[in-house]
NUVOFI-440771 format. One record per atom (N, C-alpha, C): x, y, z. Coordinates in steps of 0.1 Angstrom, whole numbers, padded with zeros to 4 digits, always signed. Atoms other than C-alpha are relative to their C-alpha. Layout:
// NUVOFI-440771
XYZ...
END
This chain:
// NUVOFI-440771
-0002+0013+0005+0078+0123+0063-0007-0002-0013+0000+0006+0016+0073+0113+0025-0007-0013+0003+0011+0014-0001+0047+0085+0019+0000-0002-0016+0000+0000+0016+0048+0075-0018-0016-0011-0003+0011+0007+0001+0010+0061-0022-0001-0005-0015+0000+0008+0013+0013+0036-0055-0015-0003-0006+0012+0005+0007-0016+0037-0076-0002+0000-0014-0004+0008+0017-0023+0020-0110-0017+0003-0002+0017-0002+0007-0057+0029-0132-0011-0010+0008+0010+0012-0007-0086+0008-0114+0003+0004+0014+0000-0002-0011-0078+0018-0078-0011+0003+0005+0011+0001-0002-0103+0015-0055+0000+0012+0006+0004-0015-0011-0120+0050-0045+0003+0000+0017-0001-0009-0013-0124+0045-0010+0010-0010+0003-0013+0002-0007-0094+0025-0002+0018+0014-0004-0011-0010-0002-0071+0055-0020-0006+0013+0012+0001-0011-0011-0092+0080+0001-0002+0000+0012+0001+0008-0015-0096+0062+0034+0018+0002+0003-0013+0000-0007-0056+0064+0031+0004+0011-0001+0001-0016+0003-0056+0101+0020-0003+0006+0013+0008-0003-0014-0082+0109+0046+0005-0004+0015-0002+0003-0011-0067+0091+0075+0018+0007+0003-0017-0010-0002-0026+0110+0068-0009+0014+0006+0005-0010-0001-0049+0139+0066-0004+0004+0014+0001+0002-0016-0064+0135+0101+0009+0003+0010-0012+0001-0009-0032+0125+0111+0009+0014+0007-0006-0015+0000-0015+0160+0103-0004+0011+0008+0009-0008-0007-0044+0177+0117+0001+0001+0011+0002+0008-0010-0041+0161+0150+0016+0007+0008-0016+0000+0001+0003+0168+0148-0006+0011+0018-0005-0014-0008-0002+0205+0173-0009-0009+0011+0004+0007-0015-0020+0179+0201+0006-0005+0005-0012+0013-0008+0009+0158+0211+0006+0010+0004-0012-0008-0004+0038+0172+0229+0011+0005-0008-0008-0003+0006+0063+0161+0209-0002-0005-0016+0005+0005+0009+0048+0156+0176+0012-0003-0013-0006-0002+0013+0063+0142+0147+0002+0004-0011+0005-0007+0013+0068+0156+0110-0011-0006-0004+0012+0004+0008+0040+0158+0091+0002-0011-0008-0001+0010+0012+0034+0135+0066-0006+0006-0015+0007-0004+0010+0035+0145+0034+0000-0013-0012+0009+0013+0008+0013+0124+0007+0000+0001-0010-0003+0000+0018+0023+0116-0032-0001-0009-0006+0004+0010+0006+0001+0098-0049+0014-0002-0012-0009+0002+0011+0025+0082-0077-0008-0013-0012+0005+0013+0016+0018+0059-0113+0009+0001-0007-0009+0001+0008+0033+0053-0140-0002+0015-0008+0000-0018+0006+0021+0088-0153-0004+0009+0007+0007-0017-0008+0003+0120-0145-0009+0004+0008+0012+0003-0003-0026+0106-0136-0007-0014+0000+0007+0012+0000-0047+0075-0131-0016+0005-0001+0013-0003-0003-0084+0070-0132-0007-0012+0011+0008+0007-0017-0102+0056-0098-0013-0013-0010+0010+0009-0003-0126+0024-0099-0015+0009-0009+0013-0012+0006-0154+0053-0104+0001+0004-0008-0003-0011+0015-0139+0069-0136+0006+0014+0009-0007-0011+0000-0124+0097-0115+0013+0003-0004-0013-0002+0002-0094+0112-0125+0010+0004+0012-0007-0001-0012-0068+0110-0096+0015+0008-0009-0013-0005+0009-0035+0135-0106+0009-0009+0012-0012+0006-0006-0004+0117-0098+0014+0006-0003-0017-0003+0003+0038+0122-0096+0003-0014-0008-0007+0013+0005+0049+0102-0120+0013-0012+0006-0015+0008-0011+0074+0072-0107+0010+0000-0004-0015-0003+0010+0102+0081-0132+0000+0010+0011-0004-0015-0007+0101+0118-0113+0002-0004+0017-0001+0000-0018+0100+0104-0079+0007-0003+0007-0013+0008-0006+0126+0099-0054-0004-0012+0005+0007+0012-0009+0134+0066-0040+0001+0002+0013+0004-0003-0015+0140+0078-0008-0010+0001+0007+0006-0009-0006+0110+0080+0005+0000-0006+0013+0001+0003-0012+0098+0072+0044-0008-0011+0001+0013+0009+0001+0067+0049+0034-0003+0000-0011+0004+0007+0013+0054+0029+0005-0011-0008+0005+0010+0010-0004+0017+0021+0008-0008-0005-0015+0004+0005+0016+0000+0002-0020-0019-0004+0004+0012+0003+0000-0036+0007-0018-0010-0008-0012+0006+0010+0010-0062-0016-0034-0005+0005-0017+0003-0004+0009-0072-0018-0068-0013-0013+0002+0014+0004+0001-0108-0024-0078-0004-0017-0002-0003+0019+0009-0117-0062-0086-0006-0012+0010+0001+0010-0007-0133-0088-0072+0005-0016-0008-0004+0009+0007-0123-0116-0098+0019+0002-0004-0016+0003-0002-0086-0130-0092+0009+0000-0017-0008-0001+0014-0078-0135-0129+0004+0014-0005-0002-0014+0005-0082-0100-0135+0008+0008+0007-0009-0003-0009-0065-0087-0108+0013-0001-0002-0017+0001+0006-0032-0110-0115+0003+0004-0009-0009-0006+0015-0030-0096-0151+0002+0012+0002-0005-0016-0005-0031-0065-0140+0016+0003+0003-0014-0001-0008-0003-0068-0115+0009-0009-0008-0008+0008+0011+0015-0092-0137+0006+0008-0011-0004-0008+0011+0012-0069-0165+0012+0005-0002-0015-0007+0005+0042-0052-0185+0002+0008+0004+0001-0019-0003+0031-0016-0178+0001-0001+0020+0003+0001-0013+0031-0029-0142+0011-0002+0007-0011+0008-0006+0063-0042-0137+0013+0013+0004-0005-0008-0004+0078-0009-0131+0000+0006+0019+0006-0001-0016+0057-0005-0103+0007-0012+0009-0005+0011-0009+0073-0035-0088+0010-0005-0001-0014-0001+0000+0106-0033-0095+0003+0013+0009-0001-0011-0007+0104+0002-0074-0008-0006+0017-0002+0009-0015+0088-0021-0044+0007-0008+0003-0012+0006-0005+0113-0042-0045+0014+0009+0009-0013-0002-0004+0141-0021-0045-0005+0016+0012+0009-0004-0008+0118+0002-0018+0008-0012+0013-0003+0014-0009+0123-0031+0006+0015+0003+0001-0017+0003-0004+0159-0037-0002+0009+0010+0003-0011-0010+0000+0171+0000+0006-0010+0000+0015+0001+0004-0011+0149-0009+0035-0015+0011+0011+0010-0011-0003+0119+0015+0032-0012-0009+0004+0010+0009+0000+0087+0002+0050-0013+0000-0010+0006+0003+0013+0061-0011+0028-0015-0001+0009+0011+0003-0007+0023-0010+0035-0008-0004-0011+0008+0005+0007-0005-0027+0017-0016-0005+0003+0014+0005-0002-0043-0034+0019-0008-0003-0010+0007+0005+0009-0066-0054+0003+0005-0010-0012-0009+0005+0011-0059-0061-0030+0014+0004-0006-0015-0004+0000-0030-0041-0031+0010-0008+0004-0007+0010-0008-0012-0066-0008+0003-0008-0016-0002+0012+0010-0009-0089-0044+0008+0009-0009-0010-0011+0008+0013-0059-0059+0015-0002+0010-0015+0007-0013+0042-0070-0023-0005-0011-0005-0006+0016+0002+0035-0108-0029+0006+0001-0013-0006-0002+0014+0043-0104-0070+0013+0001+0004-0017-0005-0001+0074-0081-0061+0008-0007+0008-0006+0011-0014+0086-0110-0036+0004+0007+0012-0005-0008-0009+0089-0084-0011-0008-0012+0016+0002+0005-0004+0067-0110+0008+0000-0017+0002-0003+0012-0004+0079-0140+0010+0010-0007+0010-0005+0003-0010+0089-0159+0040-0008+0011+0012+0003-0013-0010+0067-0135+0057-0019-0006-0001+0011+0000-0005+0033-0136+0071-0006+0010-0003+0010-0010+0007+0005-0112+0055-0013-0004+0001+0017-0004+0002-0033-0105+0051-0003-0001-0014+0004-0004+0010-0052-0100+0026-0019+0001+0000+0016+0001-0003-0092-0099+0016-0004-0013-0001+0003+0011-0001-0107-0130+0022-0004-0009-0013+0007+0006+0015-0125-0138-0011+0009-0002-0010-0012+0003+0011-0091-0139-0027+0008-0006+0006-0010+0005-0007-0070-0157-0003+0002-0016-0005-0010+0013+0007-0071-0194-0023+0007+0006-0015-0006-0002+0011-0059-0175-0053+0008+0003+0004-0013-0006-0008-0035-0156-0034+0009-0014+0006-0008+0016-0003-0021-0191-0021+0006-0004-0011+0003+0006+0015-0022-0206-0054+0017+0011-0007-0007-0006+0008+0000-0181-0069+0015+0008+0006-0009-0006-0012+0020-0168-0036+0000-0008+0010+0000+0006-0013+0029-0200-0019+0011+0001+0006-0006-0007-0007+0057-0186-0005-0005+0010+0011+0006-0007-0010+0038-0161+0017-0012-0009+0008+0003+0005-0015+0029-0170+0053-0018+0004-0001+0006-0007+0003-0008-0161+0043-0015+0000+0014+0014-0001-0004-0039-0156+0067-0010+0011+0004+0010-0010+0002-0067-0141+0056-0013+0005+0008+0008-0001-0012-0085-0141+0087+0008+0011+0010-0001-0012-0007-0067-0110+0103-0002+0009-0005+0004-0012+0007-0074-0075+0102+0015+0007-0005-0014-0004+0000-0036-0066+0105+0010-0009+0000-0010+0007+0000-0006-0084+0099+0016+0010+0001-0014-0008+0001+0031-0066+0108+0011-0014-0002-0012+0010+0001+0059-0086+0097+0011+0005-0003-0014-0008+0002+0094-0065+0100-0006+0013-0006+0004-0015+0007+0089-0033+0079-0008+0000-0004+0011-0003+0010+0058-0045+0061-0012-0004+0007+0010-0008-0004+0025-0039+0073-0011-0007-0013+0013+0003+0011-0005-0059+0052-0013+0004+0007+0011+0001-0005-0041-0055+0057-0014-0003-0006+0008+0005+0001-0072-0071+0052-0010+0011-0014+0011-0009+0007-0103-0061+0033-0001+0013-0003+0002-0011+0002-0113-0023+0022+0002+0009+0008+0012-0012-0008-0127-0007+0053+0018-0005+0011-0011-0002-0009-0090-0021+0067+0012+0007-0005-0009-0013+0000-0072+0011+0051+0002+0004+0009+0000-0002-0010-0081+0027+0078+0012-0004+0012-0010+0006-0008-0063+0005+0103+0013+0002-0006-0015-0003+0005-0034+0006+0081+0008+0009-0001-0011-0009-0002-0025+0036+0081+0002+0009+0013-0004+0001-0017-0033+0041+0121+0011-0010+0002-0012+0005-0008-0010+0017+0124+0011+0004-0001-0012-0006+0004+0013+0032+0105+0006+0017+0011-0006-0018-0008+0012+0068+0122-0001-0006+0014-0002+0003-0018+0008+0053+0161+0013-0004-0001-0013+0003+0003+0039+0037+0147+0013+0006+0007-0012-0014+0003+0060+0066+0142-0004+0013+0012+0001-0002-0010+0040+0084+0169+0001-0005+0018-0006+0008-0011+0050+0059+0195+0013-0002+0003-0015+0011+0001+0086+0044+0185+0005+0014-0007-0012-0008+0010+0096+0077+0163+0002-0004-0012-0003+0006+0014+0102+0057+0132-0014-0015-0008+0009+0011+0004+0085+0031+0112+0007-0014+0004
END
């Protein structure tokens, strides 16, 4: 299974490696089940070659020109930021709007979408959430209103599923997100 993990300069270390780490697990885990499902394989993607992490690391990426749209899963982990202004220009931005023209049309060919944190404000932007119920991190949830009053928003869960897309809370709820995602697909077969 194809996971296309969307990350843009600023991403936050441990929510991209909490979602790294937790596929990784997952794969590890595959020859314990009976009937295990495909692996999952994991491709970070940006607008280029590479990004650099919150920390200054350099993360290599597949570019999102080179990438199929097919893929099985679209998670959008957080980017660094505690102040909302900075955040929205980010995701607002020009260089950004590629990124979210490929979650859209992600959604509309009907691929599930995952998101945590601040990530989650990269699906409200792309209106992939609207009319829909989501999460997010608490300390941004009146800006998130404010700018996404179309989304059903409360910031008081750890998880939110609503059809194909999958939000989640604060940092430390990568994690859950992407258990939810593989119990998912290890329970039901599919996402």
């Amino acid at each position: 299974m194809d996971v296309a993990v969307f990350v843009t300069d600023n991403v936050a270390d441990f929510g991209l490696t909490a979602v790294l780490a937790a596929f990784a697990a997952a794969n590890a885990l595959l020859d314990e089940l009976d009937n295990p499902p495909d692996a999952w394989r994991i491709h970070p993607v940006a607008l280029g070659g590479s990004v650099r992490s919150s920390f200054g690391l350099v993360v290599p990426t597949t570019p999102l020109a080179e990438f199929p749209v097919d893929v099985d899963l679209v998670v959008v982990p957080a980017a660094a930021g505690f102040d909302a202004r900075t955040l929205i220009d980010s995701v607002t931005s020009r260089a950004n709007q590629p990124v979210l023209e490929r979650i859209s049309l992600a959604h509309a060919n009907g691929t599930p979408l995952a998101s945590a944190c601040t990530g989650t404000f990269f699906l409200a932007e792309a209106e992939v959430l609207d009319g829909r119920q989501a999460t997010t991190t608490w300390w941004l949830g009146p800006d998130f209103r404010r700018r996404y009053p179309r989304v059903d928003l409360d910031e008081s869960r750890l998880l939110c599923r609503s059809g194909s897309i999958v939000t989640a809370a604060a940092s430390l709820a990568h994690i859950d997100l992407v258990l939810g995602s593989v119990l998912k697909v290890g329970v039901d077969g599919v996402l």
